[in-house]
KOLVEXFI-603058 format. One record per residue (C-alpha): residue in three letters; x, y, z negated. Coordinates in steps of 0.001 Angstrom, whole numbers, plus 500000, padded with zeros to 6 digits. Each point is the difference from the previous one (the first is absolute). Layout:
BEGIN
<"Ala",<X,Y,Z>>
...
//
This chain:
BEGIN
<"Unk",<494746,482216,511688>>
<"Unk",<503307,498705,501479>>
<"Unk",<503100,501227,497679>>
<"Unk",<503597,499887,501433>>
<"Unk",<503603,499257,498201>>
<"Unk",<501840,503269,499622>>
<"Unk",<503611,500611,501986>>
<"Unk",<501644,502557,497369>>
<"Unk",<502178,502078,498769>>
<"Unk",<500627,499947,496234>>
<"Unk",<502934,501575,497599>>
<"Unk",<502410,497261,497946>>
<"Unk",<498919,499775,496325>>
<"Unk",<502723,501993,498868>>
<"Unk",<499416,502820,502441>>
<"Unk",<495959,500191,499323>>
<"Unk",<499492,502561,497216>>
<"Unk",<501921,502495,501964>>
<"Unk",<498610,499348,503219>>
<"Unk",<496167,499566,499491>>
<"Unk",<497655,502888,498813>>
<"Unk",<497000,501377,498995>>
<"Unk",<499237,502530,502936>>
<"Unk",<497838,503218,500823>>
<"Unk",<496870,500133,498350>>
<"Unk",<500592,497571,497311>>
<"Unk",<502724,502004,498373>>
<"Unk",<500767,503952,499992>>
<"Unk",<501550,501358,503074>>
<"Unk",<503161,501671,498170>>
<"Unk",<500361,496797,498022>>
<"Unk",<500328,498027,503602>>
<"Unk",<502130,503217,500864>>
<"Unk",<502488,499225,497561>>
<"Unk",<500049,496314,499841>>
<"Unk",<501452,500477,503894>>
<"Unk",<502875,502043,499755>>
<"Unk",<500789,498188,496386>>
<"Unk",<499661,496285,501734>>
<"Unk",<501853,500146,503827>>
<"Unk",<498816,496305,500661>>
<"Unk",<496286,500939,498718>>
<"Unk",<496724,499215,502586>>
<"Unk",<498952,503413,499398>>
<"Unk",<502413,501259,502127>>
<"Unk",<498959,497651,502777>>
<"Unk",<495811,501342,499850>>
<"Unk",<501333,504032,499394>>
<"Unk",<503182,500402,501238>>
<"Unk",<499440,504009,499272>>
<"Unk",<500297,499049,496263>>
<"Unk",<503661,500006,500430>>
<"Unk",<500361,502129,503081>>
<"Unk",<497906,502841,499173>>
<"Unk",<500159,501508,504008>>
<"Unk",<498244,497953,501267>>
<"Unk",<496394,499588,500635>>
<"Unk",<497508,497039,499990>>
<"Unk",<499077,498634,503088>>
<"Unk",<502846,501524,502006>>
<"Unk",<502310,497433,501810>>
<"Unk",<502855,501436,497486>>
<"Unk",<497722,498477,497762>>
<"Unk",<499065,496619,501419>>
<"Unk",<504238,499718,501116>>
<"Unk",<500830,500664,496321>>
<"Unk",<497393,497123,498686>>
<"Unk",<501327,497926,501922>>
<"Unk",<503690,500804,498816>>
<"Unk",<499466,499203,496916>>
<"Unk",<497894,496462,500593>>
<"Unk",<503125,498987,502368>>
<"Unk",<502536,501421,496905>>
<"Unk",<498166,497772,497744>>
<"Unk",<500089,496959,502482>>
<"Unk",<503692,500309,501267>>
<"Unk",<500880,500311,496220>>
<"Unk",<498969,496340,499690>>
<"Unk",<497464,501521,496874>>
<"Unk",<496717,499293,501742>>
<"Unk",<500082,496328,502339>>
<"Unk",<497906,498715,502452>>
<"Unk",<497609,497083,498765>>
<"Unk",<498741,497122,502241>>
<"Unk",<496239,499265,500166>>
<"Unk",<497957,499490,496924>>
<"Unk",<497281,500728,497471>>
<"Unk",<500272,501926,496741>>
<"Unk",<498310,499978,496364>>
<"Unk",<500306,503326,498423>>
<"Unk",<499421,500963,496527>>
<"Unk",<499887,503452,497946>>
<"Unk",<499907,499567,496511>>
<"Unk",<498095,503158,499278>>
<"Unk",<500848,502457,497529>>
<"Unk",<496470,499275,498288>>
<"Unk",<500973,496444,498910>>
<"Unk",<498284,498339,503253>>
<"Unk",<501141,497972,502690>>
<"Unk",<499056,500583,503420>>
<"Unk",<501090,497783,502500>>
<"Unk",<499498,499005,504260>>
<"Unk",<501553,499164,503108>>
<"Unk",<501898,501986,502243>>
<"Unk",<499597,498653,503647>>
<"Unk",<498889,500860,504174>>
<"Unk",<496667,500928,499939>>
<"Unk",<498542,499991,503960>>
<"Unk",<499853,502941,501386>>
<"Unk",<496851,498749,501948>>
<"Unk",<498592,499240,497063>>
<"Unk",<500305,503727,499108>>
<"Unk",<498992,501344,503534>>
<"Unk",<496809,497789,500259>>
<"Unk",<499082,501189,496162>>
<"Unk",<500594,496734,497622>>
<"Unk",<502233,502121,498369>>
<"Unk",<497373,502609,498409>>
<"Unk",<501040,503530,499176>>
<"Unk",<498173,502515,498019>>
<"Unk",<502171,503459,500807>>
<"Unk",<500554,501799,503517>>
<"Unk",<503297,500851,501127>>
<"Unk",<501864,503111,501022>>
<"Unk",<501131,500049,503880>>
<"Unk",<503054,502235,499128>>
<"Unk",<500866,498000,497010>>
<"Unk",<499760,496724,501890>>
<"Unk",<501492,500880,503066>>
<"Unk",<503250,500724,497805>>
<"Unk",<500304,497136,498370>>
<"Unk",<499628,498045,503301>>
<"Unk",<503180,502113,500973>>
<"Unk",<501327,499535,497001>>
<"Unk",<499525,495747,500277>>
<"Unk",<500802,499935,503518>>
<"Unk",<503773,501701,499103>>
<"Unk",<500838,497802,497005>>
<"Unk",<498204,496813,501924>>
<"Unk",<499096,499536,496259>>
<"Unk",<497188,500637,497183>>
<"Unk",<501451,499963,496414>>
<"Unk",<496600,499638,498152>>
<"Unk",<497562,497871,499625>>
<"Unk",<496288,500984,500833>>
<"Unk",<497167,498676,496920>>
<"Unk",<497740,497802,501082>>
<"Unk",<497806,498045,497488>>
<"Unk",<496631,497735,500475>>
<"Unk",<499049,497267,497728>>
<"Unk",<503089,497043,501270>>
<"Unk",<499144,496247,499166>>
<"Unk",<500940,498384,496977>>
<"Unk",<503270,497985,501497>>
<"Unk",<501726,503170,500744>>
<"Unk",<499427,500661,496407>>
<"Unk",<501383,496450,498874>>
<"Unk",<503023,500255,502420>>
<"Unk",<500949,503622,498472>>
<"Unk",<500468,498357,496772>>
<"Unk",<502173,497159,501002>>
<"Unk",<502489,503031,501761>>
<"Unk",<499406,502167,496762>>
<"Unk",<502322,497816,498296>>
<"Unk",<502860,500447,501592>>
<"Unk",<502093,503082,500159>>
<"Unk",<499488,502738,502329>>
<"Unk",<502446,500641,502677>>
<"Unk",<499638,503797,499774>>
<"Unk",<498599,501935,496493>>
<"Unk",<500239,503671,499449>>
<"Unk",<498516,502162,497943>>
<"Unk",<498690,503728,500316>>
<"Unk",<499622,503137,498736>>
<"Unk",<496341,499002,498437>>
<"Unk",<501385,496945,498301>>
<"Unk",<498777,497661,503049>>
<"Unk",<502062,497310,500592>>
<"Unk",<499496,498344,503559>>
<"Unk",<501037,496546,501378>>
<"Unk",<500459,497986,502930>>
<"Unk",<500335,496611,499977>>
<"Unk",<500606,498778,504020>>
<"Unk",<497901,496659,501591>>
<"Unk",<502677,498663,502286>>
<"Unk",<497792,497255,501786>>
<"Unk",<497127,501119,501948>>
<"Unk",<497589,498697,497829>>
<"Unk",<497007,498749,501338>>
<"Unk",<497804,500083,496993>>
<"Unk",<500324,504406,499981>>
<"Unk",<499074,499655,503466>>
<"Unk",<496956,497862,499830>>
<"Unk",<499084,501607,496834>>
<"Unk",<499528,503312,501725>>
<"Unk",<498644,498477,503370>>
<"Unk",<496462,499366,497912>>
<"Unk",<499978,503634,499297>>
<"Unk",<497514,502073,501942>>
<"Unk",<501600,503450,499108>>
<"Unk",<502372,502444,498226>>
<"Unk",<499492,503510,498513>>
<"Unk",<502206,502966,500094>>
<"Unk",<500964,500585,496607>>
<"Unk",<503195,502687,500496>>
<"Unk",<501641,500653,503136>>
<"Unk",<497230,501375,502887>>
<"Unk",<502291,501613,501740>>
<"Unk",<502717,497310,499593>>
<"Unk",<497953,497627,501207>>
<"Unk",<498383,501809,502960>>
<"Unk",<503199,501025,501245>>
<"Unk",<502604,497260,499759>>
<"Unk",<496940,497867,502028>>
<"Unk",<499725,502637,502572>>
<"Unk",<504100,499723,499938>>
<"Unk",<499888,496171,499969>>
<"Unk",<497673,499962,503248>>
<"Unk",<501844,502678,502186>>
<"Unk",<503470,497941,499154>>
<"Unk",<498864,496165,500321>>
<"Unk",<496518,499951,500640>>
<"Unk",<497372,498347,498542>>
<"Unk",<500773,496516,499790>>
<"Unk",<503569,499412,498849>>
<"Unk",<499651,498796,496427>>
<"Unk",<501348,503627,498561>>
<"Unk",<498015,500489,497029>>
<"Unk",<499294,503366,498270>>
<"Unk",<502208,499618,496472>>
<"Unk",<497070,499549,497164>>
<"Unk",<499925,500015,496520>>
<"Unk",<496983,497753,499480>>
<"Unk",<498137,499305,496505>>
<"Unk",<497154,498897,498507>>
<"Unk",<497820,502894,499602>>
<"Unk",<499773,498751,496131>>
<"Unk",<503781,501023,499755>>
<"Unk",<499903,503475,501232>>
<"Unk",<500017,503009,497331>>
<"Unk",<497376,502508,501325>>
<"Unk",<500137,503888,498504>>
<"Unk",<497534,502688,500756>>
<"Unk",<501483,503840,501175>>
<"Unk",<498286,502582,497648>>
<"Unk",<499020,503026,501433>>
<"Unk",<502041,503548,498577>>
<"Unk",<497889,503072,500944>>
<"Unk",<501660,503832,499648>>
<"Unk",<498252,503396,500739>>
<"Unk",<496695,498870,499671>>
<"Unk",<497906,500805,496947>>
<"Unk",<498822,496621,497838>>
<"Unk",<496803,501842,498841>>
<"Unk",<498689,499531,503500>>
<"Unk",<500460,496299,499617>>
<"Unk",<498202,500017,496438>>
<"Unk",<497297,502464,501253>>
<"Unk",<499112,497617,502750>>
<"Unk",<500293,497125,498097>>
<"Unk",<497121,501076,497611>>
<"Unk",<498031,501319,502422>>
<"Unk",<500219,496640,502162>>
<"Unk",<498924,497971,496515>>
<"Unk",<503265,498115,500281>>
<"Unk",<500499,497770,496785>>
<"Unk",<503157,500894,498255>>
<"Unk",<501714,500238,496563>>
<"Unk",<503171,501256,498097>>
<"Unk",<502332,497270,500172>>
<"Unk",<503880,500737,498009>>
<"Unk",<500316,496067,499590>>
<"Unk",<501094,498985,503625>>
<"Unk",<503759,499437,500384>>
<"Unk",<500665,498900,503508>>
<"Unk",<498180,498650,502974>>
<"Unk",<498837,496366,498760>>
<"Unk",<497456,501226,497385>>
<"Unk",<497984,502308,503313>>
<"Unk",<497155,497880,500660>>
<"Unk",<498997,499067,503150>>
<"Unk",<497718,502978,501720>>
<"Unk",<501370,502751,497357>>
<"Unk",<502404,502508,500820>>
<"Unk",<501931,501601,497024>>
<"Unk",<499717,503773,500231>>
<"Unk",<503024,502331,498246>>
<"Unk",<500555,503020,499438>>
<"Unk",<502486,502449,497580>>
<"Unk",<497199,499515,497216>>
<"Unk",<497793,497477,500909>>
<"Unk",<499815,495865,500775>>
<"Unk",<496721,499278,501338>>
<"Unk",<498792,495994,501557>>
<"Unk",<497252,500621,502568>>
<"Unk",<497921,497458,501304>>
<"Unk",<499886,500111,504030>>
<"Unk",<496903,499090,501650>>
<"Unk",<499100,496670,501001>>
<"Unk",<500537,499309,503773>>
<"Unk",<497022,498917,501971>>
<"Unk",<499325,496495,500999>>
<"Unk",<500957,500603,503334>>
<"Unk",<502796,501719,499658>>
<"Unk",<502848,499370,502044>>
<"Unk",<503280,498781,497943>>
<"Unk",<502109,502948,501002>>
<"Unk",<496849,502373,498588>>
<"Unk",<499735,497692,496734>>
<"Unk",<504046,500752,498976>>
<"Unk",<500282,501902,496734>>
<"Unk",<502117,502577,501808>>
<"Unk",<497054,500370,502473>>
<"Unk",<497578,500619,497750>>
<"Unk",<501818,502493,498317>>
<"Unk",<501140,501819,503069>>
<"Unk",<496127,499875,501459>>
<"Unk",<498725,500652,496882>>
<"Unk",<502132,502628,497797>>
<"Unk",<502653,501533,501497>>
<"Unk",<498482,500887,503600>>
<"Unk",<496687,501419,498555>>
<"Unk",<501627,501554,496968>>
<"Unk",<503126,501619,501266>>
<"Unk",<499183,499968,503964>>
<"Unk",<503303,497473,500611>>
<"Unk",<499074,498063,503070>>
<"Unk",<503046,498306,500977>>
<"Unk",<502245,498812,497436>>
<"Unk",<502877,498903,501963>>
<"Unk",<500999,503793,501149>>
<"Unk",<498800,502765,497548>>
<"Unk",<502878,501298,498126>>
<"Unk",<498083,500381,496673>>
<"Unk",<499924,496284,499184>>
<"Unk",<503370,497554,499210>>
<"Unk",<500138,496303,499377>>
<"Unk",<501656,498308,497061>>
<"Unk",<500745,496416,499893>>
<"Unk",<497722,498394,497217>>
<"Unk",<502375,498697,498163>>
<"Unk",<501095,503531,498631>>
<"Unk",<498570,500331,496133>>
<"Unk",<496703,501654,499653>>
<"Unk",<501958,502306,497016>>
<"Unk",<502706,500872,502858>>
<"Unk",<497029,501231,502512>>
<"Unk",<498008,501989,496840>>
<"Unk",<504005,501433,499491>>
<"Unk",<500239,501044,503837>>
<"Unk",<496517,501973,499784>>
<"Unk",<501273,501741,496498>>
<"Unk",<503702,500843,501766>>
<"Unk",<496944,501873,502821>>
<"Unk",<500781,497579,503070>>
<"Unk",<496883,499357,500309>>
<"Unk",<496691,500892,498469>>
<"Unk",<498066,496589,500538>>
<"Unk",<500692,496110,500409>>
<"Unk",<498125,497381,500595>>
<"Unk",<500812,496290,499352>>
<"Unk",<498636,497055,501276>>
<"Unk",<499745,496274,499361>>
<"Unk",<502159,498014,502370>>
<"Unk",<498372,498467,503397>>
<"Unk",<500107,496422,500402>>
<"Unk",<501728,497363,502554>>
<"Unk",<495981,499264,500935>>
<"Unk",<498927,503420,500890>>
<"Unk",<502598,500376,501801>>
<"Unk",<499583,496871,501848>>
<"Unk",<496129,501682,500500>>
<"Unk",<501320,502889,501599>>
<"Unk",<502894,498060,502136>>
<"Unk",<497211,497199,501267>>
<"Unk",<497214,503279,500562>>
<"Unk",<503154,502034,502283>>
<"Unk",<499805,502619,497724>>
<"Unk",<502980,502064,498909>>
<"Unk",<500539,500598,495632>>
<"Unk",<499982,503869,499253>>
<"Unk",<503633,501715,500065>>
<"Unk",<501538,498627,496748>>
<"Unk",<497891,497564,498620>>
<"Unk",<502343,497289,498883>>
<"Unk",<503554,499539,498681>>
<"Unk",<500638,496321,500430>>
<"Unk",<503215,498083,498717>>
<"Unk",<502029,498714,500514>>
<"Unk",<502354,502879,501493>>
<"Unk",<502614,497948,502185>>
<"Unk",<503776,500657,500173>>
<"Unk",<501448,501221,503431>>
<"Unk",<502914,498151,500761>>
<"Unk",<499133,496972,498172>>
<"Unk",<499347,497597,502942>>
<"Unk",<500385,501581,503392>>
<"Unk",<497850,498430,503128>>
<"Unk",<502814,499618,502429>>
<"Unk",<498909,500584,503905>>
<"Unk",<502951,499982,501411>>
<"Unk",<500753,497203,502568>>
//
């Protein structure tokens, strides 16, 4: 892989905490709402403009004019400045006591095209073709995409030696995340040859990022100018990796445990399990208003493909498409996805307050199944991981203006 030193844009320590944020997806939509008109010099406003002026509509060129607005506000305000070339370490010190910790850099957008860099989700046309717009206005992407693969040891030995120094940017968020950025001035040759004996990358978080800002990068400069695709890459050891459970409403659970019983599927009463961690591998925790039950799924076959071997495959192949005829999981309106950290006690609570009538809960995938899936070109069902760490817009800015 050939890696590139980043030209940036980044906010001045004392102007980070109100620029850089946590946005769509990651937290709640009126919560990003009101953290816009509250903050004037927030990044929020930059990515949805319509935040603060309610008229007007994404993807309109009143849109994309007011995006830009706001990035040129925060740039002729002398709050956000333009960095030369260099790497990055990053580090989240993670609300659960861990530290997770990589390099943001240029990742080759050949590298990406001819399929080092591995993905293991498709992309939405409409979705992708506005954030092309939306990159090609603000000649700028303010977040990194996650990329992780098993790096070599000396990028883990020269991570320490910057650890001990003070960031040049640290801010905190709403989850109790604190993020920092320590900057690599001189080109340094050992990142590059470190990465230049790796054979690939995988897509961790950011498909449609990635995809687009590369199809951007290529219609602007082509494909050999040394403009790398801004990456957040880790050692897959370091990421945080979540299941989504699955929330089902007007569907009746006795169909579940009817089928169940008449399939001879191996399952018990089980109060004890708290969260997530304590599902064992090829066991899906099944809830309902009254009931907790662990049920064993069915051993995949020997030849079965990685993508057909998932938990989340089974279960769909198995349980819910024979027992409750739901063939495709990504559009019926009967099932919701909650992110796996959520307490098991809060899901029970949701079925008792009747929005829902079922759940089921799932051990976490792992960084080598999905690798399985990425190497076979297979695509992960809708909403099969929740990875962290959840990056702050605004943070560090890939800067493509010339």
């Amino acid at each position: 892989m050939w890696v590139y030193p980043l030209k940036t844009l980044l906010p001045k320590p004392e102007t980070v905490n109100e620029i850089a944020t946590l946005g769509s997806g990651k937290i709640p939509s009126n919560v990003l709402q009101a953290k816009a008109l509250k903050l004037e010099n927030n990044y929020i406003r930059v990515v949805k403009p319509q935040f603060v002026h309610h008229e007007i509509e994404q993807g309109t060129d009143a849109f994309y004019r007011c995006s830009l607005d706001f990035l040129n506000n925060l740039i002729d305000s002398n709050l956000i400045e333009s960095k030369s070339e260099a790497f990055y370490l990053y580090r989240q010190q993670h609300h659960s006591g861990v530290d997770l910790c990589g390099w943001i850099l240029g990742v080759d957008i050949n590298d990406y095209f001819n399929g080092k860099i591995k993905k293991h989700e498709n992309t939405i046309k409409a979705k992708e073709d506005r954030l092309i717009k939306h990159v090609k206005v603000l000649q700028s992407m303010a977040e990194p995409v996650l990329l992780t693969q098993n790096l070599p040891s000396e990028l883990q030995e020269f991570s320490e030696e910057i650890l001990i120094s003070d960031p040049y940017l640290s801010v905190t968020d709403e989850y109790f995340n604190t993020h920092q950025l320590w900057i690599i001035n001189n080109t340094n040759d050992l990142i590059q040859n470190a990465f230049e004996g790796i054979d690939s990358l995988y897509i961790a978080d950011g498909h449609h990022r990635i995809s687009s800002v590369a199809k951007y990068i290529e219609s602007e400069f082509g494909k050999n100018t040394n403009q790398g695709i801004m990456a957040l890459v880790m050692d897959e050891s370091q990421v945080l990796i979540k299941p989504f459970y699955r929330v089902l409403k007007h569907v009746n659970p006795e169909l579940v445990f009817n089928y169940l019983d008449s399939q001879n599927f191996d399952y018990v009463e089980s109060n004890n399990i708290v969260d997530y961690s304590q599902i064992p591998l090829r066991s899906v925790l099944c809830i309902t208003k009254e009931r907790r039950i662990l049920l064993d799924l069915k051993v995949p076959s020997e030849d079965a493909s990685a993508l057909k071997s998932l938990d989340i495959s089974l279960f769909e192949d198995e349980i819910l498409k024979p027992a409750l005829g739901i063939y495709d999981s990504s559009s019926d309106d009967r099932i919701s996805f909650v992110r796996g950290d959520d307490p098991v006690k809060d899901i029970q609570q949701t079925l008792i307050e009747g929005k829902g009538e079922i759940a089921f809960l799932f051990h976490p995938n792992t960084m080598t199944e999905i690798r399985k899936i990425a190497d076979e070109k297979n695509i992960m069902p809708p909403k099969s991981t929740f990875i962290e760490p959840k990056l702050l817009t605004g943070m560090i800015i890939d800067d493509y203006r010339r």
